[in-house]
Backbone as CSV, one residue per row, in Angstrom:
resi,resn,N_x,N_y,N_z,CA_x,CA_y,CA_z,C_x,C_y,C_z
1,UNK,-71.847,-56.711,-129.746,-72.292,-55.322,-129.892,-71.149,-54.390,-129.515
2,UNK,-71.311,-53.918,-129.958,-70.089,-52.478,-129.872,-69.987,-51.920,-128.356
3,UNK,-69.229,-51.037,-127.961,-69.183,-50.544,-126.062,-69.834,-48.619,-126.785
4,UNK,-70.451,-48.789,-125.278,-71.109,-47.598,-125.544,-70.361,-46.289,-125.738
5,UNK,-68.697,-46.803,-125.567,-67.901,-45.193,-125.824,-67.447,-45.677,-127.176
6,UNK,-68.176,-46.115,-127.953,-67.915,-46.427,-129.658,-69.341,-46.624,-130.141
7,UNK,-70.098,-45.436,-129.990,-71.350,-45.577,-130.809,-71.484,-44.841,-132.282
8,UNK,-72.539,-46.151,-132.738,-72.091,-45.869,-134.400,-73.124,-44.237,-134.379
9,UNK,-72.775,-44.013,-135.541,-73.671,-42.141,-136.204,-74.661,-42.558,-135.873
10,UNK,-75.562,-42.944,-135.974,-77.038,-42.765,-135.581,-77.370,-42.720,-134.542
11,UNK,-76.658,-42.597,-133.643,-77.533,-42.573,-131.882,-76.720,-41.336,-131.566
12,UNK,-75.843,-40.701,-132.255,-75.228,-39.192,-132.242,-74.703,-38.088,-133.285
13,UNK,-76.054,-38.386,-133.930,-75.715,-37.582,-135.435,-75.030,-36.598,-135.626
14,UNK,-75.279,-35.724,-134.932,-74.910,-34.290,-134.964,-73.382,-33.917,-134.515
15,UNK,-72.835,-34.885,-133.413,-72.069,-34.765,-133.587,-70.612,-35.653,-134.090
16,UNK,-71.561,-36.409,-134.920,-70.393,-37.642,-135.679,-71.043,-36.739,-136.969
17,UNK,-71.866,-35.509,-137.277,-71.780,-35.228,-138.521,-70.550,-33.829,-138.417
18,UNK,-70.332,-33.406,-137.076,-69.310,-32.309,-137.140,-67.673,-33.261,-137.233
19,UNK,-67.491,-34.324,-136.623,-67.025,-35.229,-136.793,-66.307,-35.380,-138.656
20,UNK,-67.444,-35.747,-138.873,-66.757,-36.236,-140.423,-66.605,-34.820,-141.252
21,UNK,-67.350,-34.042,-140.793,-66.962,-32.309,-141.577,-65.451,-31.827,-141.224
22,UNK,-65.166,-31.829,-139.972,-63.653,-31.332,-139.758,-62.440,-32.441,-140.259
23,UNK,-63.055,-33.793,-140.359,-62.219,-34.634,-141.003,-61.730,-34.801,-142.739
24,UNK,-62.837,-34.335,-143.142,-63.063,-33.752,-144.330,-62.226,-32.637,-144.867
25,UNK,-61.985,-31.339,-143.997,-61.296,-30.464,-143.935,-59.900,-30.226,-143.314
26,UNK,-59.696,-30.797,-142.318,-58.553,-31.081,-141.551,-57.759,-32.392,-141.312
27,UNK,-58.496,-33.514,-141.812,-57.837,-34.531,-141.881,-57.598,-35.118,-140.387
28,UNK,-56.501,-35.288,-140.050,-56.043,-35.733,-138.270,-55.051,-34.704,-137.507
29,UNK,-55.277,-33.879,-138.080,-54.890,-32.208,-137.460,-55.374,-32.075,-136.282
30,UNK,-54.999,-32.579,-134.767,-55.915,-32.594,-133.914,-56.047,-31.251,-133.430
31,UNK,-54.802,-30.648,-133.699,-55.056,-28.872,-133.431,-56.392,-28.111,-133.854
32,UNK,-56.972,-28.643,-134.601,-57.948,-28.271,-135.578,-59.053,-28.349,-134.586
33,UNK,-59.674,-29.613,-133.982,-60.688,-30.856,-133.323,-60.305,-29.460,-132.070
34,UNK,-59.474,-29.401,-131.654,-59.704,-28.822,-130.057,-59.855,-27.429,-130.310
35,UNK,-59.153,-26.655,-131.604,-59.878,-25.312,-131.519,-61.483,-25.090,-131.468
36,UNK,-62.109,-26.067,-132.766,-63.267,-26.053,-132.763,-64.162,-26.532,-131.495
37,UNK,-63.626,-27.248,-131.017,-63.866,-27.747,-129.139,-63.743,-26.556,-128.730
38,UNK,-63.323,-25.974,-128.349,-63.012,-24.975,-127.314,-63.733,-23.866,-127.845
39,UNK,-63.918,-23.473,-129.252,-65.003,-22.818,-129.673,-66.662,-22.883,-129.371
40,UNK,-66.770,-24.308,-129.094,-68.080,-24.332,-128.470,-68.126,-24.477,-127.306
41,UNK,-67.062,-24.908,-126.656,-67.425,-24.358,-124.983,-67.525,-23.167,-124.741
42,UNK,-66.563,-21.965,-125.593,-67.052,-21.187,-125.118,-68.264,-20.052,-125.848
43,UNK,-69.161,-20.729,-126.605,-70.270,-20.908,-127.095,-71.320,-21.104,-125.892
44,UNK,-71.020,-22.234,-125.230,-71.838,-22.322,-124.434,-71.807,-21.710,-123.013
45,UNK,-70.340,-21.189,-122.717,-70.739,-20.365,-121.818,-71.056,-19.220,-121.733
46,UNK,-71.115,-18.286,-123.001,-71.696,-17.242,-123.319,-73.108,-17.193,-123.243
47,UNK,-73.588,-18.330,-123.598,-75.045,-18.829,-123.712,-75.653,-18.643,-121.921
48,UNK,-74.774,-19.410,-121.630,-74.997,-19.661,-119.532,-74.753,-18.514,-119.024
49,UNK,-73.858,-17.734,-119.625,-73.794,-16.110,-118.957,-74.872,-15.693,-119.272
50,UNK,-75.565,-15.261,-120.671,-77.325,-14.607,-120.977,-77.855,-14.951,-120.146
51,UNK,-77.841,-16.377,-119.893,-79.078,-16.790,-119.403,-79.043,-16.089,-117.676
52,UNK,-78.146,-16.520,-117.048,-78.103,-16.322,-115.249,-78.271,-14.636,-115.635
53,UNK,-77.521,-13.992,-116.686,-77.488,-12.568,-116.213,-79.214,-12.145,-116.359
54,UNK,-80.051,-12.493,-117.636,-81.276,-12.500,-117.444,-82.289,-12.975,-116.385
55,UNK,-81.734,-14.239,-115.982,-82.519,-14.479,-114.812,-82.429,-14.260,-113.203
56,UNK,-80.832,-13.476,-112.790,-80.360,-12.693,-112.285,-80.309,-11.732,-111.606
57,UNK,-79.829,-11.160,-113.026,-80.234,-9.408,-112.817,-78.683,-8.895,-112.810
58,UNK,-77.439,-9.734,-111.904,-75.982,-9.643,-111.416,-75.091,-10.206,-112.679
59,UNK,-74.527,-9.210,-113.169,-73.453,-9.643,-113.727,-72.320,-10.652,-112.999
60,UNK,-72.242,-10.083,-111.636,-71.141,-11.074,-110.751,-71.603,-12.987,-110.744
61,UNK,-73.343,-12.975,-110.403,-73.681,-13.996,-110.973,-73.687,-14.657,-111.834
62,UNK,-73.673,-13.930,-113.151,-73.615,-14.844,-114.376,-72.381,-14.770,-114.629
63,UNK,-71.191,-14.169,-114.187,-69.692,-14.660,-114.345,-69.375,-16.030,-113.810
64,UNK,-70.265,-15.829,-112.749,-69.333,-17.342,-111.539,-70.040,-18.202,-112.428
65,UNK,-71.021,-18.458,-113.245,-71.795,-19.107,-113.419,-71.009,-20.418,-114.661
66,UNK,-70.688,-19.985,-115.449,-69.636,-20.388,-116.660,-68.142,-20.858,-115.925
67,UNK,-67.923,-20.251,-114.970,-66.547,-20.575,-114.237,-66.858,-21.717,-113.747
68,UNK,-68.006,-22.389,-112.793,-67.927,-23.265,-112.091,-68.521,-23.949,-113.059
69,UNK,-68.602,-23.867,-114.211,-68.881,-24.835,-115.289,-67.554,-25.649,-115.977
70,UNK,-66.816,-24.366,-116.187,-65.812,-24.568,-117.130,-64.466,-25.330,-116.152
71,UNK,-64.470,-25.028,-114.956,-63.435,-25.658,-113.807,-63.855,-26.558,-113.089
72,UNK,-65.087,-27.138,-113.750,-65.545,-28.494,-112.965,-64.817,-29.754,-113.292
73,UNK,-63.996,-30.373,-112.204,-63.105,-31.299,-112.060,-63.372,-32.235,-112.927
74,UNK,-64.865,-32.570,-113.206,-65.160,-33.686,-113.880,-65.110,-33.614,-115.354
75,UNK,-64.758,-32.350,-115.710,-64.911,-32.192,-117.291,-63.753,-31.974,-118.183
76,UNK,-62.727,-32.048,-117.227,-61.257,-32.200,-117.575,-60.875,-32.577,-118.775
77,UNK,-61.715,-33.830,-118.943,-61.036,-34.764,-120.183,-61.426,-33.800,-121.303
78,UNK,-62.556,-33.201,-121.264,-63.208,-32.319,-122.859,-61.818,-31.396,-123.159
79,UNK,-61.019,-31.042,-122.269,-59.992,-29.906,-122.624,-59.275,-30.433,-123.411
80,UNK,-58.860,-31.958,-123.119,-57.377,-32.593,-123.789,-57.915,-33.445,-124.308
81,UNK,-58.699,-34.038,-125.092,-59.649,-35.517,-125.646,-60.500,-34.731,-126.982
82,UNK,-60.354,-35.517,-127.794,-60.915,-35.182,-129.324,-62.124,-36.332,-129.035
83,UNK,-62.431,-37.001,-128.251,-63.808,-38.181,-128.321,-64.657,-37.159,-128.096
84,UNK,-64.590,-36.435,-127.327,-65.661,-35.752,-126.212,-66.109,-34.246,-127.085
85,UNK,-66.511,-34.455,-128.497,-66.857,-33.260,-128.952,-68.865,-33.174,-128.736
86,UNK,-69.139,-34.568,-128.335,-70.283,-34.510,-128.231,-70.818,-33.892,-127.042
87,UNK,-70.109,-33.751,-125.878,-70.188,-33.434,-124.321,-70.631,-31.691,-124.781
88,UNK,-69.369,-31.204,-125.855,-69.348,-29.844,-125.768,-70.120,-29.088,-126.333
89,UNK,-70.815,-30.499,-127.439,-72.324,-29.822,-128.661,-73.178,-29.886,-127.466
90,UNK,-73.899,-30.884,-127.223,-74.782,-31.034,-126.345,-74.651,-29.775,-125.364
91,UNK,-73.644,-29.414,-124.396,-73.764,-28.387,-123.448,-74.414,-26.848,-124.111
92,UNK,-73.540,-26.598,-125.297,-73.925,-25.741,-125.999,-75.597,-25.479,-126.580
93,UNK,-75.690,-26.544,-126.881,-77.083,-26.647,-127.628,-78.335,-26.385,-126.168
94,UNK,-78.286,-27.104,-124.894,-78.725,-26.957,-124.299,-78.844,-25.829,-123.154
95,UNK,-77.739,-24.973,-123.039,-77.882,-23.450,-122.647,-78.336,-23.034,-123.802
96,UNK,-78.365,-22.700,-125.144,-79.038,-22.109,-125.936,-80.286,-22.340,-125.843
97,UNK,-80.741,-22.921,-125.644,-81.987,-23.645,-125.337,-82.846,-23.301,-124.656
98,UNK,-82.305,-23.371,-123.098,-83.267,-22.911,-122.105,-83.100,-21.264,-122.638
99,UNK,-82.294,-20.511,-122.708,-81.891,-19.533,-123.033,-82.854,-18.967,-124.142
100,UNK,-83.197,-19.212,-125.283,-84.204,-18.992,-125.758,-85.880,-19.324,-125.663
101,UNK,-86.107,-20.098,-124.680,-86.923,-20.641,-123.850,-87.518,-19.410,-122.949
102,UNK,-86.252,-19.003,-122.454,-86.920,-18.009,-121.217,-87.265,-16.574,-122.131
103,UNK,-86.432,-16.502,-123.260,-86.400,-15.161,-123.549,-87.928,-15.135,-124.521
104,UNK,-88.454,-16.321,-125.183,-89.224,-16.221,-125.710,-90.651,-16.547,-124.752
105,UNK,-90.602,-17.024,-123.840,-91.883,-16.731,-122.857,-91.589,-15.716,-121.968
106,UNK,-90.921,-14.804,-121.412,-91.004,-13.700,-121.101,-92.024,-12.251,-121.817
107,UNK,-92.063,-13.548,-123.087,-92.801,-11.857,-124.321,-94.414,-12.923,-123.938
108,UNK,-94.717,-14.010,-123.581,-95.827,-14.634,-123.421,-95.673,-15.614,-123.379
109,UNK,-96.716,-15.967,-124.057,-96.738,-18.123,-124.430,-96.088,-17.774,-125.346
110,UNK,-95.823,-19.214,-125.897,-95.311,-19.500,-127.087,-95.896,-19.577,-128.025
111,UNK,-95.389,-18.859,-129.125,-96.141,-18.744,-130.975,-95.825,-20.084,-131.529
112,UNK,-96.387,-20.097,-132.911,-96.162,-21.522,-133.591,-94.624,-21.872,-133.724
113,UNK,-94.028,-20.560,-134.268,-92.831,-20.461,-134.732,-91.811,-20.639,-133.307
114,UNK,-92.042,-20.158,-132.360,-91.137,-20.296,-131.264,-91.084,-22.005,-131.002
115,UNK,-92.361,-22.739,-130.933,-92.225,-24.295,-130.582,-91.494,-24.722,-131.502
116,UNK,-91.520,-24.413,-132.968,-90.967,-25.055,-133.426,-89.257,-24.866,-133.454
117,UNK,-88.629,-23.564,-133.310,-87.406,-23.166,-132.606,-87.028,-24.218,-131.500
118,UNK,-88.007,-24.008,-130.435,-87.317,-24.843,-129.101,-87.782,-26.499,-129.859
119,UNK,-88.005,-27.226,-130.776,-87.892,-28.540,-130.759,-86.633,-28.535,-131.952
120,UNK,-86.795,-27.734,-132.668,-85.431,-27.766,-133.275,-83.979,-27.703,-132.403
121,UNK,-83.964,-26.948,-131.468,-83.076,-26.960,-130.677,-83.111,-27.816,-129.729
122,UNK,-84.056,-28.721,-129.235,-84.115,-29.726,-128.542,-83.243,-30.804,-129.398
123,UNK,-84.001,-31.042,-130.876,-83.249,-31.932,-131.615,-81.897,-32.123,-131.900
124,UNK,-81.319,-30.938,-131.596,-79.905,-31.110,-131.665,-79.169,-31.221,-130.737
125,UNK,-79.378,-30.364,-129.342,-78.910,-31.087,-128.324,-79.027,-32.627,-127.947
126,UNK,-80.383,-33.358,-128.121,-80.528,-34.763,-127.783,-80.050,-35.592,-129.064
127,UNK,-79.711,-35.138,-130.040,-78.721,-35.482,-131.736,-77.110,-35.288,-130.771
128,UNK,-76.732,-34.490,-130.252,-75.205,-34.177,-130.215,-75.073,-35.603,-128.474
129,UNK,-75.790,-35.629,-127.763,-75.913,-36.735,-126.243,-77.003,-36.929,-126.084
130,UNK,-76.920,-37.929,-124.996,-78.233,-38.429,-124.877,-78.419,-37.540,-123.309
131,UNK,-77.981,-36.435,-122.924,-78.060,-35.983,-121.731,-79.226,-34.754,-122.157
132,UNK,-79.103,-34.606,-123.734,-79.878,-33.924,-123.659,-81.428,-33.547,-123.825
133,UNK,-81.587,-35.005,-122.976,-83.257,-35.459,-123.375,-83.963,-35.226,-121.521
134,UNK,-82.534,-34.720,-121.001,-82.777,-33.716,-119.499,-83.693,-32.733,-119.841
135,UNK,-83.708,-31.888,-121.046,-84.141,-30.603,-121.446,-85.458,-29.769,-120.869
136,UNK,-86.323,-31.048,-121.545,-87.749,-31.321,-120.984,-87.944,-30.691,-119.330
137,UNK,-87.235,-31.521,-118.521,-87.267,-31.535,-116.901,-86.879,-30.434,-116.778
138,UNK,-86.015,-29.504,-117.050,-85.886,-28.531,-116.901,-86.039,-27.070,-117.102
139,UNK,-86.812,-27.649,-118.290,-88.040,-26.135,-118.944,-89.350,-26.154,-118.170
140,UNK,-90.038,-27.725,-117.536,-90.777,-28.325,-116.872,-90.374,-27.145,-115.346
141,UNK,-89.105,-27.010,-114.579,-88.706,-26.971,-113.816,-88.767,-24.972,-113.890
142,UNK,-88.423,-24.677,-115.225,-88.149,-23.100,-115.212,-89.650,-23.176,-114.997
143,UNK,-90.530,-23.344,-115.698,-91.975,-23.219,-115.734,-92.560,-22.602,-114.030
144,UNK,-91.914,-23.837,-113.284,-92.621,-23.852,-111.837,-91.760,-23.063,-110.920
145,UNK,-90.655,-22.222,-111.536,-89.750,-21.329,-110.967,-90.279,-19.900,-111.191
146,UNK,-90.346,-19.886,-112.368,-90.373,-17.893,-113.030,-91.808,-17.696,-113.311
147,UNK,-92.766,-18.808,-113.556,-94.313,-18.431,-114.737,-95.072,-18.086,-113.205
148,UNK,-95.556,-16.661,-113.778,-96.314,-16.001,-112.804,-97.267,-15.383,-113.862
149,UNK,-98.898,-15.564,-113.301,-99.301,-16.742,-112.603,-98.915,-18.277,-112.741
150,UNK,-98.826,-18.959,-112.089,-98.970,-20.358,-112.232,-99.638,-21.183,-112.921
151,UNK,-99.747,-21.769,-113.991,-101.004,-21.951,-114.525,-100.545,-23.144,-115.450
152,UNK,-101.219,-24.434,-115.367,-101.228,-25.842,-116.382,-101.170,-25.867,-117.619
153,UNK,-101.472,-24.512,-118.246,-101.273,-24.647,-119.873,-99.827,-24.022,-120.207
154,UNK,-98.822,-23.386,-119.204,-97.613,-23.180,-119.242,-96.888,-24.507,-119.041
155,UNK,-97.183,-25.546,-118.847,-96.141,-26.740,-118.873,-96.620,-27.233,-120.126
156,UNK,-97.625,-27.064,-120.816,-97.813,-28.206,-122.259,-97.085,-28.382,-123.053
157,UNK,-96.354,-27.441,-123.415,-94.669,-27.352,-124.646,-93.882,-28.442,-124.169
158,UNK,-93.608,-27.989,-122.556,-92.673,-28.719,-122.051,-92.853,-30.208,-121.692
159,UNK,-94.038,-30.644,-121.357,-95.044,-31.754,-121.270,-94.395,-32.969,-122.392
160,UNK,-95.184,-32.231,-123.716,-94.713,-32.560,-124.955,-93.904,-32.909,-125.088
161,UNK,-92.641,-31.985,-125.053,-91.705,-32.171,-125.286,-90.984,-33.561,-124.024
162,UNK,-91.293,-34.027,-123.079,-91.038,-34.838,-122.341,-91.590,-36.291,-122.641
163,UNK,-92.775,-35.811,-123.528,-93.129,-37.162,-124.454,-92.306,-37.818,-125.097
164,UNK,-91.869,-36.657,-126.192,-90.919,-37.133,-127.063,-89.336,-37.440,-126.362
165,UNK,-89.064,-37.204,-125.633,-87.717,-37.365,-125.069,-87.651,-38.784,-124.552
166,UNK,-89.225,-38.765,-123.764,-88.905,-40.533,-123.423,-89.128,-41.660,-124.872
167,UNK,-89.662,-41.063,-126.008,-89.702,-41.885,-127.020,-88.411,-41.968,-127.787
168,UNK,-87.881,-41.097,-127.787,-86.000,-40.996,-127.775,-85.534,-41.218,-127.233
169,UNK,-85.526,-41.407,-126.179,-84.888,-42.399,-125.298,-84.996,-43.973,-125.636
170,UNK,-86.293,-44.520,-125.482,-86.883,-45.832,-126.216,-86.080,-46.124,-127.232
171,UNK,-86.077,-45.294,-128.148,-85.597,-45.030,-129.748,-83.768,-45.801,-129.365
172,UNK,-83.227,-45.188,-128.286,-81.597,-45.182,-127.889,-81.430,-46.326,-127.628
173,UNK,-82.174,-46.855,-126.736,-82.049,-48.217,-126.040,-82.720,-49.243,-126.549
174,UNK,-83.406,-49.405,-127.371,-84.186,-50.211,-127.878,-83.183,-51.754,-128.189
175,UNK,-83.930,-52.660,-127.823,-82.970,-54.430,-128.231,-82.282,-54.122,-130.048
176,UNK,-81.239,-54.498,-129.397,-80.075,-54.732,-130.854,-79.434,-53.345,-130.724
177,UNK,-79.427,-52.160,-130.133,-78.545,-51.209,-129.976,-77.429,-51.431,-128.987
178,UNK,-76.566,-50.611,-129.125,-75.473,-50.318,-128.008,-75.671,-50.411,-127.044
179,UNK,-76.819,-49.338,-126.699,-77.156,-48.308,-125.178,-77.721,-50.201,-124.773
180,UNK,-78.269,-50.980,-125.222,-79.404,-52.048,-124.781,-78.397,-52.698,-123.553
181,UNK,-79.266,-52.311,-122.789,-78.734,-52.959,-120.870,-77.244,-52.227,-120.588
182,UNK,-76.881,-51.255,-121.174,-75.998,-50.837,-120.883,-76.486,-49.587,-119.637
183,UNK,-75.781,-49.997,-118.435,-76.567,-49.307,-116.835,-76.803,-48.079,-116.827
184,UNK,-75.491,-47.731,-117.256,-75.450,-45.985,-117.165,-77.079,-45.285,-118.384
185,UNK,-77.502,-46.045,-119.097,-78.640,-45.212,-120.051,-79.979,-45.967,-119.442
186,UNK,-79.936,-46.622,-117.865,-81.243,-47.294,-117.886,-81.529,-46.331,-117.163
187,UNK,-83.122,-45.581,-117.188,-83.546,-44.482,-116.046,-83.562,-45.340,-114.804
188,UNK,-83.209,-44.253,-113.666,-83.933,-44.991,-112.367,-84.614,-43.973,-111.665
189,UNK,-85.329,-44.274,-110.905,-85.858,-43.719,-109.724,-85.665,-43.685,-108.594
190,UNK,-84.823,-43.690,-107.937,-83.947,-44.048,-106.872,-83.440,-42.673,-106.187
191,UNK,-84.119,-42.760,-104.809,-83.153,-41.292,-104.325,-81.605,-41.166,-103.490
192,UNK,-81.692,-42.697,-103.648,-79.892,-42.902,-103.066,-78.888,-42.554,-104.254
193,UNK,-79.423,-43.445,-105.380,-78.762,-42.786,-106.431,-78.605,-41.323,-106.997
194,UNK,-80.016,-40.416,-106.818,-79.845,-39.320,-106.972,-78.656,-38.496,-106.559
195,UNK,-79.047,-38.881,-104.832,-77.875,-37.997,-103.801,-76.443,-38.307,-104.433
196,UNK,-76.387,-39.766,-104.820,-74.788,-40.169,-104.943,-74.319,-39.106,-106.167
197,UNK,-75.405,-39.614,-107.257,-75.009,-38.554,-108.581,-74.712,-37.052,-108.031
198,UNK,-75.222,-36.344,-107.238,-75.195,-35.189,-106.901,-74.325,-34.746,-106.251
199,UNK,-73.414,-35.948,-105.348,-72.297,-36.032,-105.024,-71.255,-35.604,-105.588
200,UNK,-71.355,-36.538,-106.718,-70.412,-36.581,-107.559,-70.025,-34.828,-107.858
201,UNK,-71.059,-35.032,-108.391,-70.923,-33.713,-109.491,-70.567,-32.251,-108.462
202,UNK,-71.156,-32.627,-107.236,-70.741,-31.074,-106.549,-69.593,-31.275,-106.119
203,UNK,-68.647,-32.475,-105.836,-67.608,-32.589,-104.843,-66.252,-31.911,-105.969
């Protein structure tokens, strides 16, 4: 079976389909691969600025907010690496996301047309990584932060949508794929592991 940093198009469509579009057009121009990289990072931190400045209120907040995104030690490689265009769809797709999430339940619940917005945009973030099947947990999470009153029929979108994420997930890992027993895509439940991950990422 193949290693999971060589997965074929189908377990990352979206972005092995931007993939074969700039190859199409640019050939092995890698100048090309990192403008368009760097175009969606900073896509997505425009996205992470709306969002903190809306949920906010501080412009000074939603500045730092994209900074300690964009200067996080661990994301180094996306600056200088043409593999990692999926890191930068996915980020993008998923501040857009919550981002239209908040702005469209701020006006209420959600209309027909808005669910179907936020699963379209779900689909492409969890199409571009598989990080972005987080989404769920964290609309789950805005829910029990900002929704005043409090109330059980404000998590059902997000509910849902946590259905389908673990069936996409299933879908990723399933016997005869890549992801299959590969550690890093098995969930755990573990709060040693949590802390360690959290480690990581803040140190």
């Amino acid at each position: 079976a193949p290693s999971a940093g060589a997965l074929p198009y189908r377990f990352r469509p979206a972005g092995s389909a931007l993939y074969v579009a700039l190859f199409e057009l640019f050939g092995f121009a890698a100048i090309y691969y990192r403008l368009v990289t760097y175009g969606i990072l900073l896509l997505g931190c425009v996205a992470l600025y709306r969002l903190v400045k809306e949920l906010d209120g501080r412009a000074t907040a939603a500045a730092f907010a994209p900074i300690f995104l964009a200067l996080h030690s661990r994301f180094l490689h996306i600056y200088f690496d043409n593999a990692y265009i999926y890191d930068s769809l996915c980020g993008a797709f998923f501040a857009a996301t919550v981002l239209f999430y908040h702005r469209r339940r701020r006006l209420g619940p959600l209309r027909r047309w808005d669910v179907v917005a936020l699963y379209l945009l779900w689909a492409a973030a969890v199409n571009s990584k598989e990080m972005g099947l987080t989404l769920a947990v964290v609309l789950m999470a805005y829910e029990a932060v900002f929704s005043r009153p409090l109330a059980w029929r404000n998590f059902a979108w997000p509910s849902l949508l946590l259905g389908l994420s673990f069936a996409a997930w299933r879908g990723k890992v399933a016997l005869g794929s890549p992801l299959y027993q590969h550690h890093n895509y098995q969930p755990s439940v573990d709060l040693a592991h949590l802390l360690s991950a959290a480690q990581q990422q803040l140190a």
